[in-house]
N, C-alpha and C positions, 0 to 999 in steps of 0.2 A: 723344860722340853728336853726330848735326845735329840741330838743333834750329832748329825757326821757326815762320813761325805766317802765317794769309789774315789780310792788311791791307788797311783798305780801300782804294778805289781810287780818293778824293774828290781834287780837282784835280788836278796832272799827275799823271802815270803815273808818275815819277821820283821823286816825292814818300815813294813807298810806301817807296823804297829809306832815308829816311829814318827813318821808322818802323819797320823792321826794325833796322837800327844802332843806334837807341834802347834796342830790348827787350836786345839783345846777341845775336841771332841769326844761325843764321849758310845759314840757306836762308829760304828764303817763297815763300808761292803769295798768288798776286791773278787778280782777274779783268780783262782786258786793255779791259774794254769794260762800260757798264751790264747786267749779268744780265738785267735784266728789260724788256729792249727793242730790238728788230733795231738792226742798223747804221745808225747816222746819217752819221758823219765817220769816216774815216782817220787813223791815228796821225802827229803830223805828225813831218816829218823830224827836225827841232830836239830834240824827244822822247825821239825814239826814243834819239838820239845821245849827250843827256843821261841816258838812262836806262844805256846801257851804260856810260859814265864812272862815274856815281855806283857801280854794280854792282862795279865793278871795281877802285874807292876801297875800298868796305867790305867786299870779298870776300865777297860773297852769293853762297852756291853748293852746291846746286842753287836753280832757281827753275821754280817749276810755276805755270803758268797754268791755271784752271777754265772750260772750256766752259760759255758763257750757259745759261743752266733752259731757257730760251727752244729749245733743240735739241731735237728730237729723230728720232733716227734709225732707232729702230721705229716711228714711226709707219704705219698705215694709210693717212694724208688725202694725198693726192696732193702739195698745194698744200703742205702742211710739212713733206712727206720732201722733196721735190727743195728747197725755201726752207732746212731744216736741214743739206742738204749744203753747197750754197752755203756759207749763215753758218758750217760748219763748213772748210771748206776759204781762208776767208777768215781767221778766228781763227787756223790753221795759216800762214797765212802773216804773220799777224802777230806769233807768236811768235816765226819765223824771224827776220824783220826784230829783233826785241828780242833775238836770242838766246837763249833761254827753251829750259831740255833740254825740259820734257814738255807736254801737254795732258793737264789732267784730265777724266774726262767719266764721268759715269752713262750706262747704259748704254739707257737710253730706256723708253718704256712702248707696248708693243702694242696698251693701248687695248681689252682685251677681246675682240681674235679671237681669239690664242692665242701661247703661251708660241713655240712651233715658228715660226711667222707673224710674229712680232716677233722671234726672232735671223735668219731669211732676209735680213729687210730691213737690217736692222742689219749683217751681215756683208757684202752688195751695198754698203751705205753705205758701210761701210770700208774695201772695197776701192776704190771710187770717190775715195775722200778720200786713200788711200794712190797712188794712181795719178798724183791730181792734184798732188802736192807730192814728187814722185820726187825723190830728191836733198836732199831737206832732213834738217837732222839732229834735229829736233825730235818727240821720240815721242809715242804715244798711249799714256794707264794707264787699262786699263777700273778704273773705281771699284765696290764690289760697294755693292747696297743692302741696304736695312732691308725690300725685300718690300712697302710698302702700295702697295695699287690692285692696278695691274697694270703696275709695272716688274720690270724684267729686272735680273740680278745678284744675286738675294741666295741664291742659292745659285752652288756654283762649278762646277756642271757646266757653266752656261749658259757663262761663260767660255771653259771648254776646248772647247765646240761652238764657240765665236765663233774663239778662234784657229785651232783647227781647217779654219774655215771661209777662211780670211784666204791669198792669194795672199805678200804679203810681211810676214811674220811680226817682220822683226828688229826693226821700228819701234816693235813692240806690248807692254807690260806692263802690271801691275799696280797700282792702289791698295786698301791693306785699310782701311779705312775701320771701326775696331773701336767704334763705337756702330752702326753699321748693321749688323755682327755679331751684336751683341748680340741687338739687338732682332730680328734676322732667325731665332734662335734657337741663336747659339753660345753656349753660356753662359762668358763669358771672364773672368766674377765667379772661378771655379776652376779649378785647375793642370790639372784631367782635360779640363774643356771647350776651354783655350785648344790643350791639345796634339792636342787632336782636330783644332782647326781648323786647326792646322799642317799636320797629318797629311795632311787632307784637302786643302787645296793641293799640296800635295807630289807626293801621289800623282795630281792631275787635271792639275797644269799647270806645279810645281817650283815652290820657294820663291825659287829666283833672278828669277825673275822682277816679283817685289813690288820695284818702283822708290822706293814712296813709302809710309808709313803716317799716316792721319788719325789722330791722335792723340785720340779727345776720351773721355769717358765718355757714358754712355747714361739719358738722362734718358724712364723707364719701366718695364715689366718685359719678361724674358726671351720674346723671340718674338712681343710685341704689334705689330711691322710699324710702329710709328709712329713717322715719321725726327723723332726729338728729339736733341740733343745735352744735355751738362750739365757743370760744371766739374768739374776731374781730381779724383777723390776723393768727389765728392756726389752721386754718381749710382747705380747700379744694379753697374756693375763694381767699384766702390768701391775703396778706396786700395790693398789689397794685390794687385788686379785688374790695379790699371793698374801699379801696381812692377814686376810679375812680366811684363808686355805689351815693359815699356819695356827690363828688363834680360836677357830671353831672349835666349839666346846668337843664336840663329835672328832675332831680330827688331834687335839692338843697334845694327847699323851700317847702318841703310837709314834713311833721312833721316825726320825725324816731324813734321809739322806738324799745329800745335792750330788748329780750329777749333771752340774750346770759347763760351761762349755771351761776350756781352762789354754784360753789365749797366752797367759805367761806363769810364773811360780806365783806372782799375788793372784792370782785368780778365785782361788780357794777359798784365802782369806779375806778377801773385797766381797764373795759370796756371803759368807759364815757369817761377816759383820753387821750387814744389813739385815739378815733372818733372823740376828741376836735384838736387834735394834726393835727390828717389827715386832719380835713375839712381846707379848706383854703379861706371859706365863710368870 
């Protein structure tokens, strides 16, 4: 299996590569920039260049970077759909620059005019953002959510409207993100609910398409829309949940990163241990 997990992103950006090598992983997703604050500075050269050495030392691969909270590309407000394309077509090129295959990204929130109204904008977004980095090899994985407020993705029609909607298609895949499943109302605690949710991919947008799976359990109950994460095994999907998530033939070989909750430094590796244990790849 690939196996890795979102490090944090605390001094250089190269840094993270160590922390990955540590856990013994062998993919990771980081955030290329502070989530919770537009652009200040540029990744510098030196960086960037150390980042791809160390990546290349420790055979980290794949590597998904997350789209800052800070985006979003249903919005309504004039002033932070075009300021969300920007920061979004900026991240795209910084990925580029680090070589990084994907961009992760939720898929924004409409904000209350409507479901219809928030994928328009969002598919105009994407194709502006796919327009503006032609030629680059770095994808976008819509992430499905957990449904609270009024974001988009936790069901998978909205997806298959989004590609749908989308001029150049090859760039564009999937994150299952199976606590925002959950909670969104798959029930993937059971063999019948997780093969539904196959099913149901399958038939709206194909299972090839799923680049990446979030790996985490669901800290709540079945269809309560509240994005909680919780460690593998202690949560709602609970142990024989997540075994069955990790060794489905259909899910085995698509890379899986834990962003499971990280109460102290073993958290990581209390995580990784168990997901090593279960798989029986």
């Amino acid at each position: 299996m690939i196996l890795g997990v979102h490090v944090s992103g605390a001094g250089k950006i190269y840094e993270t590569l160590n922390r990955v090598h540590d856990l013994r992983c062998q993919a990771m997703q980081i955030f290329s920039r502070n989530p919770q604050q537009w652009r200040t500075a540029n990744l510098s050269l030196k960086d960037i260049e150390e980042f791809k050495l160390r990546r290349k030392e420790f055979k980290i691969n794949p590597v998904f970077i997350h789209i800052s909270y800070l985006i979003n590309l249903a919005s309504p407000n004039p002033r932070l759909y075009q300021g969300s394309i920007q920061a979004y077509i900026e991240d795209m090129q910084d990925a580029e620059r680090l070589k990084a295959d994907y961009i992760v990204t939720h898929m924004g929130s409409h904000k209350e005019t409507s479901e219809d109204a928030g994928i328009k904008r969002l598919i105009l977004a994407l194709n502006k953002i796919l327009e503006a980095t032609k030629g680059s090899k770095v994808g976008i994985l819509l992430e499905n959510t957990s449904g609270s407020g009024s974001w988009l993705g936790y069901k998978f029609e909205h997806q298959k409207m989004i590609l749908r909607g989308l001029k150049d298609k090859a760039r564009v895949g999937l994150c299952l993100d199976t606590a925002h499943a959950y909670l969104a109302g798959y029930d993937l605690a059971e063999k019948e609910g997780l093969n539904k949710l196959l099913d149901e991919i399958e038939s709206l947008v194909g299972i090839k398409l799923i680049k990446l799976i979030h790996l985490n359990d669901a800290y709540g109950a079945l269809a309560s829309h509240h994005d909680r994460h919780d460690h593998i095994g202690k949560g709602s999907i609970g142990l024989e949940g997540m075994a069955r998530i990790i060794n489905h033939p259909k899910l085995r070989d698509i890379p899986m990163i834990l962003e499971t909750p990280k109460d102290d430094e073993k958290s990581d590796a209390v995580n990784l241990a168990l997901v090593r244990k279960l798989s029986k790849g």
